[in-house]
C-alpha positions in Angstrom: 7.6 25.1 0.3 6.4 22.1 -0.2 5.8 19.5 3.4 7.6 16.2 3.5 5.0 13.6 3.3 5.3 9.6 4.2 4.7 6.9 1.5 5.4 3.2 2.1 7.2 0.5 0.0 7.2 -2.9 0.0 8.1 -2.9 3.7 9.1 0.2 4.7 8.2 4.0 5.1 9.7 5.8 2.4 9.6 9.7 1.5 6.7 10.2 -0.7 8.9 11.9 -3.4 11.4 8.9 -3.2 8.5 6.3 -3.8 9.3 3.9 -6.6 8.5 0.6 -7.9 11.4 -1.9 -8.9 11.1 -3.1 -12.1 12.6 -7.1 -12.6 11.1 -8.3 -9.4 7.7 -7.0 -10.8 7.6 -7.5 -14.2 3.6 -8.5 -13.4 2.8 -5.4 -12.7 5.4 -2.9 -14.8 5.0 -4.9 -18.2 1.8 -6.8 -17.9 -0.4 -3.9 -16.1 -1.0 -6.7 -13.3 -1.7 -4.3 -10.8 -4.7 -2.7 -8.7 -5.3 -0.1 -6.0 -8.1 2.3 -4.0 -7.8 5.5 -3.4 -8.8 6.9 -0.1 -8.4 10.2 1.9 -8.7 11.5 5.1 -11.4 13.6 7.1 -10.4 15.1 10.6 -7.3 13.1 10.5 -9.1 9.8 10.0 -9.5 7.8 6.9 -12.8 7.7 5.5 -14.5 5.3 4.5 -11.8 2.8 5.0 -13.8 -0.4 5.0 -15.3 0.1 2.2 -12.2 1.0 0.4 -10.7 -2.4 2.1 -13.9 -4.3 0.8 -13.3 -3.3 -2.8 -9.5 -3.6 -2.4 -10.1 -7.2 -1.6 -12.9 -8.1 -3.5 -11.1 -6.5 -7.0 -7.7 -8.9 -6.1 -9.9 -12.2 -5.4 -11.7 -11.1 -8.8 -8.0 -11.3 -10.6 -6.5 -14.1 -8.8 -3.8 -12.0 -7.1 -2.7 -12.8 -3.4 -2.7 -9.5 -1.4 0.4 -8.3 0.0 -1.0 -8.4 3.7 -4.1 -9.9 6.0 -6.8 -7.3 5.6 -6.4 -5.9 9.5 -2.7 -5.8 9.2 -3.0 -3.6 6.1 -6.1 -1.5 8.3 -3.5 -1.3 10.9 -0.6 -0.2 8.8 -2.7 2.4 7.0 -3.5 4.2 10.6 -0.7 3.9 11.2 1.2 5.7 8.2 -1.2 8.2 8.5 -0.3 9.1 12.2 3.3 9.3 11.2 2.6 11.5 8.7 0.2 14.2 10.9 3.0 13.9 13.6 5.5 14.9 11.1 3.6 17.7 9.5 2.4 19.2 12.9 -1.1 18.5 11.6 0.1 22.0 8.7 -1.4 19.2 5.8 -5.5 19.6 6.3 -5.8 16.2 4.7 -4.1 13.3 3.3 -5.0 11.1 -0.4 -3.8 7.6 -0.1 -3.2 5.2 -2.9 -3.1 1.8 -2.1 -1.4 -0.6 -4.6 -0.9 -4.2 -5.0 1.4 -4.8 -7.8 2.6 -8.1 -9.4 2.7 -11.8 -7.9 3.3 -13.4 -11.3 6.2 -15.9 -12.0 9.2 -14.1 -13.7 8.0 -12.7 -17.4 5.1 -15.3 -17.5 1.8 -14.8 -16.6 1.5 -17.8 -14.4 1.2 -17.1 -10.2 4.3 -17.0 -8.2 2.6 -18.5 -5.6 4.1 -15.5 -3.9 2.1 -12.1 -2.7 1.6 -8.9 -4.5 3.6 -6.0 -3.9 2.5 -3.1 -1.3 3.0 0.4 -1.8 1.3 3.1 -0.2 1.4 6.5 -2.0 0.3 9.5 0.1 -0.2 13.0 -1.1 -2.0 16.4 0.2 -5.3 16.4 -0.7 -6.2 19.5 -2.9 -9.8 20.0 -3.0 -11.8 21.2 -6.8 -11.9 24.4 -6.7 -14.8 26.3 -4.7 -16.0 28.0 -8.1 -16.9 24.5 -9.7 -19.3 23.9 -6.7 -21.0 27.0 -7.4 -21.5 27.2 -11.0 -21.6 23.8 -11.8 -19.0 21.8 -14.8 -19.8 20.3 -18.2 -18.9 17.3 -19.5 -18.0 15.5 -22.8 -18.8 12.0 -24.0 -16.8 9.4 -25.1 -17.2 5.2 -25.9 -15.3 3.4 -23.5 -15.9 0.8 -21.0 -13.1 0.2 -18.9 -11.6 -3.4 -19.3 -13.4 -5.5 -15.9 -15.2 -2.2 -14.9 -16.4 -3.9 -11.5 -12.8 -4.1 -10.3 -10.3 -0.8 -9.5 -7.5 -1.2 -12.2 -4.7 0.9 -12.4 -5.4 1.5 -16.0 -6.7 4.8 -17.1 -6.2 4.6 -21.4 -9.5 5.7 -21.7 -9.6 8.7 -20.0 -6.3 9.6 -21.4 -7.2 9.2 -24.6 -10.7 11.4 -24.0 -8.8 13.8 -22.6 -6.5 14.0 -26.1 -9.7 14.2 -27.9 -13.2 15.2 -26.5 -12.5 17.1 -23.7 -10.6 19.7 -25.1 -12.9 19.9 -28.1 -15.7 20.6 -26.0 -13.8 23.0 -24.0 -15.1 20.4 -21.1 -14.4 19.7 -17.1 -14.2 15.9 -17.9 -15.2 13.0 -19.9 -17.9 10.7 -19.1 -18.0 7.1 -20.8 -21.1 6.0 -22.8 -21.2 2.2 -23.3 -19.1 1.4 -26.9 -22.0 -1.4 -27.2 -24.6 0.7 -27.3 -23.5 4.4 -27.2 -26.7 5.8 -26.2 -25.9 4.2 -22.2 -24.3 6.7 -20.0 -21.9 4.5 -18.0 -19.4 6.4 -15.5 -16.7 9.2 -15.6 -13.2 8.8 -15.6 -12.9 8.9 -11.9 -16.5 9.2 -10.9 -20.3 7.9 -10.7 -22.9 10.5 -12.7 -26.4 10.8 -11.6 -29.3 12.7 -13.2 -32.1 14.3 -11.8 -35.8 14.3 -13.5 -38.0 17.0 -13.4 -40.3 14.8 -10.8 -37.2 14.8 -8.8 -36.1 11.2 -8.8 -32.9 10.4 -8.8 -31.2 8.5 -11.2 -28.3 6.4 -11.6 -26.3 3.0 -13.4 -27.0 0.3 -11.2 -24.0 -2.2 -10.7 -24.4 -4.6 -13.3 -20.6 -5.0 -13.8 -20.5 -2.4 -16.6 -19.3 0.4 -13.6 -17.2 0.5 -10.8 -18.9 0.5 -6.8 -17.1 3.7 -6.1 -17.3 4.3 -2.3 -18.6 7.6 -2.7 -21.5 6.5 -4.7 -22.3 4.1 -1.5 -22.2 7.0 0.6 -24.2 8.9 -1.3 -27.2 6.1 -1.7 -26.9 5.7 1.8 -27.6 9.4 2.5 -30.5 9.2 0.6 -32.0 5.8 1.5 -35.2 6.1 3.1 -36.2 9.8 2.6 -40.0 10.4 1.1 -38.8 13.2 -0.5 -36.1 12.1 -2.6 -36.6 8.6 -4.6 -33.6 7.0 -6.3 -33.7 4.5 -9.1 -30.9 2.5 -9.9 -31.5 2.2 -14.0 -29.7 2.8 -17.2 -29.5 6.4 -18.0 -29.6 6.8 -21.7 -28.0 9.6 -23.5 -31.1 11.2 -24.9 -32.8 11.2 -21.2 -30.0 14.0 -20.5 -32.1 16.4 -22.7 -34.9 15.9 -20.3 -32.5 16.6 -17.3 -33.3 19.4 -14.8 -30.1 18.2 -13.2 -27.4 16.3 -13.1 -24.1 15.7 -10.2 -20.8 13.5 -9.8 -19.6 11.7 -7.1 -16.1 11.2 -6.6 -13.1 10.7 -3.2 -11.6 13.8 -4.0 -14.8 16.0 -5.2 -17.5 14.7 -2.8 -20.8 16.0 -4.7 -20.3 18.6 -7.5 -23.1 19.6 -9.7 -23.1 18.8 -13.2 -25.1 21.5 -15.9 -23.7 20.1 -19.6 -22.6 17.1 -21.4 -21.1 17.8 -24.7 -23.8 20.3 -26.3 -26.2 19.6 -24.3 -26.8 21.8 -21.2 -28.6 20.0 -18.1 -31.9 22.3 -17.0 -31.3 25.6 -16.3 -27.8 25.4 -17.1 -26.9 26.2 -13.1 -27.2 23.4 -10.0 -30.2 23.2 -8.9 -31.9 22.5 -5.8 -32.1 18.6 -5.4 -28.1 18.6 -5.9 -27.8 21.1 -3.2 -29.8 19.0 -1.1 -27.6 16.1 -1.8 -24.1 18.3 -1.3 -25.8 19.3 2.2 -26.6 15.9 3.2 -23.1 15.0 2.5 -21.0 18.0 3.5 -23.0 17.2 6.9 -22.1 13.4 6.9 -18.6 14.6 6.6 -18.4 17.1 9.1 -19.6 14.1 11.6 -17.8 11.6 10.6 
């Protein structure tokens, strides 16, 4: 049976299945794709991460001109506090919780002028279902595709790109997921569809795109530079990872809210090293699995 979760619309706490988002009062963000969100999750009942999902929240509306829905601590506020209602009314039976924050809209009627009037808030929350355990162990493949999302620095609620891959590569390569090479110069390995790729040399360094406005700052990514920051035995390189370099691979991971660290052995026809994840990625799935067993 599936558990009753809590969303929140607008203004009020809503049923999860019952969420929806009115369309003439928003014609911003229904017909002119005005909208943006983050999507967080929780770990031991607590949000994680939540600053830096606020940071990029903010950052990605001030980018696009949009007035946020709420003060950034009210928003904080509200968030802990849907998420208390919700393990309350679950008797904690839901492990953990993904939460999609969304400002929609704030444009005048069917113009594209500002209202002069906030965005919209709504709050979607679902279960979190983990990848399976398998994928961990054995490691997925990805295919290719050119795309760069439309302003890649900021968290759009447009996804076209990986739709489309997903129509076309992904199930021609039989793959996990697509990851976007840069349409400019198709030899540039960019970003997945919901996720930051890094590669491994045979040295061991670390590499990975830096944030020169052609990616997104996903939070896990942060986390994960963090993590490794300062350790003499791992070196990370924030570069421009060329397609080719994959050949030369021993390994390869992504990084992702839902998926934490999972090991990466193919793209397209190309297998990464040995074809299994290898022992740097483990290190890195260790160092975070322990992060979030702390946190």
């Amino acid at each position: 049976m599936k558990k009753q979760l809590l969303s929140y619309g607008r203004d009020r706490y809503v049923a999860t299945e019952d969420l929806a988002m009115p369309f003439l009062d928003d014609i911003g963000g229904t017909l002119r794709g005005y909208r943006i969100f983050t999507a967080c999750k929780t770990t031991h009942g607590k949000i994680f991460r939540l600053d830096d999902h606020l940071d990029r929240l903010y950052y990605s509306a001030a980018a696009l001109y949009m007035k946020p829905p709420r003060e950034r601590e009210a928003l904080k506020a509200l968030l802990e506090e849907l998420v208390a209602k919700n393990r309350q009314l679950t008797e904690k039976t839901v492990t953990e919780l993904v939460l999609d924050i969304i400002f929609s809209g704030g444009l005048q009627g069917n113009t594209f002028q500002q209202s002069g009037n906030p965005s919209h808030l709504y709050i979607a929350v679902q279960e979190l279902e983990p990848a399976p355990s398998e994928l961990y162990r054995s490691g997925v493949v990805l295919a290719s595709y050119p795309h760069q999302r439309m302003c890649a620095d900021v968290k759009l609620l447009n996804y076209i790109g990986a739709v489309l891959a997903n129509q076309t590569v992904v199930p021609l390569k039989r793959a996990y997921d697509v990851v976007f090479v840069s349409p400019d110069d198709t030899a540039v390995v960019l970003e997945g569809s919901t996720f930051t790729v890094f590669f491994v040399t045979y040295n061991g360094e670390i590499l990975t795109h830096p944030l020169d406005g052609r990616i997104l700052d996903s939070v896990t990514r942060r986390v994960v530079l963090e993590l490794l920051a300062g350790r003499s035995e791992i070196k990370v390189r924030e570069v421009p990872v060329r397609l080719e370099m994959v050949k030369s691979a021993s390994e390869a991971f992504l990084v992702s809210t839902t998926r934490n660290v999972l090991p990466v052995i193919g793209i397209d026809d190309i297998q990464i090293g040995h074809g299994r994840p290898g022992n740097v990625t483990r290190r890195v799935m260790d160092l975070f699995e322990e992060y979030v067993r702390t946190y």
